[in-house]
C-alpha positions in Angstrom: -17.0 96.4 -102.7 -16.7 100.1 -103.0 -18.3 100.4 -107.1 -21.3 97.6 -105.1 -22.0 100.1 -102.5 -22.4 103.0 -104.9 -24.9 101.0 -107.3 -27.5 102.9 -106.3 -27.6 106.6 -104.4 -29.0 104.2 -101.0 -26.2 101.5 -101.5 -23.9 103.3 -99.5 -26.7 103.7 -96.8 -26.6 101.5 -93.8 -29.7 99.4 -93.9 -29.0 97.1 -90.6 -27.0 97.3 -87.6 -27.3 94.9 -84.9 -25.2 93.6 -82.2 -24.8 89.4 -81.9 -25.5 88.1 -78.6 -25.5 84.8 -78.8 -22.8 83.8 -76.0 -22.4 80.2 -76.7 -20.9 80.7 -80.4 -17.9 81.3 -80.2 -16.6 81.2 -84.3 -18.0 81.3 -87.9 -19.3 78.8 -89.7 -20.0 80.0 -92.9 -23.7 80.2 -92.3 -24.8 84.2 -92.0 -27.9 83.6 -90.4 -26.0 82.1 -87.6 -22.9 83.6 -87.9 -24.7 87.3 -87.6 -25.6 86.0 -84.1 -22.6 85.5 -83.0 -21.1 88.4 -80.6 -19.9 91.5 -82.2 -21.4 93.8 -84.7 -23.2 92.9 -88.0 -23.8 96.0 -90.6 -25.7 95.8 -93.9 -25.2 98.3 -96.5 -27.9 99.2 -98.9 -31.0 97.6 -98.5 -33.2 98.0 -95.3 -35.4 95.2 -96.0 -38.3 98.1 -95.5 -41.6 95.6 -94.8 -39.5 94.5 -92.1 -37.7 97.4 -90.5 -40.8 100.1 -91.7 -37.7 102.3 -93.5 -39.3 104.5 -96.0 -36.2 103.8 -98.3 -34.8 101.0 -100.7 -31.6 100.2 -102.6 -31.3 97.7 -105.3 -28.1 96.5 -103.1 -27.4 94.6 -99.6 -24.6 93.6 -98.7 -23.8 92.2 -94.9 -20.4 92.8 -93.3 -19.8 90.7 -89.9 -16.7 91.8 -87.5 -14.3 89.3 -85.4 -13.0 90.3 -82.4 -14.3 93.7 -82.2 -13.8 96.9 -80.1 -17.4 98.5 -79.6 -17.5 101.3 -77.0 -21.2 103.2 -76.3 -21.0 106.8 -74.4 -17.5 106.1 -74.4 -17.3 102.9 -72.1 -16.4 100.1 -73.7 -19.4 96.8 -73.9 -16.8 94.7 -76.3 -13.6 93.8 -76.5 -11.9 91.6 -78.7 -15.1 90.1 -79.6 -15.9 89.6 -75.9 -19.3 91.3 -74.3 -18.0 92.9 -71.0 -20.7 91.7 -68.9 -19.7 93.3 -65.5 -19.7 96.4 -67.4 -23.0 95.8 -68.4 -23.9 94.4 -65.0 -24.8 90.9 -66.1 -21.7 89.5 -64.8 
């Protein structure tokens, strides 16, 4: 992982970051374009996949890294727990 994310001097770059927020999965299946869905946090290092995102960099690398049962706090209040939105918090409850 480390020597993949130092391929290029943008591999170590985060290209994506995005938050899953489909509710009604509740474990991975194997299949990334679901499983990125799924709630918690999904980080891609190297490539930003520029005609899509409009970033005005590249990287011959991409690699995706999805989390299980994550912690995320945002201005220090915390929106997951343990892989669970906390949607009172966030007043959707």
């Amino acid at each position: 992982f480390w020597a993949y994310c130092h391929t290029d001097e943008n591999s170590d770059r985060v290209g994506e970051l995005a938050f899953g927020t489909n509710l009604g999965l509740s474990e991975m299946i194997g299949n990334l374009l679901q499983d990125e869905k799924l709630p918690g946090v999904h980080i891609a290092f190297g490539d930003p996949y520029g005609s899509q995102t409009r970033a005005d960099w590249k990287s011959k690398t991409h690699v995706d890294v999805l989390t299980r049962h994550c912690d995320v706090w945002i201005d220090e209040e915390p929106v997951i727990t343990k892989g669970r939105y906390l949607l009172d918090r966030l007043g959707l409850a």
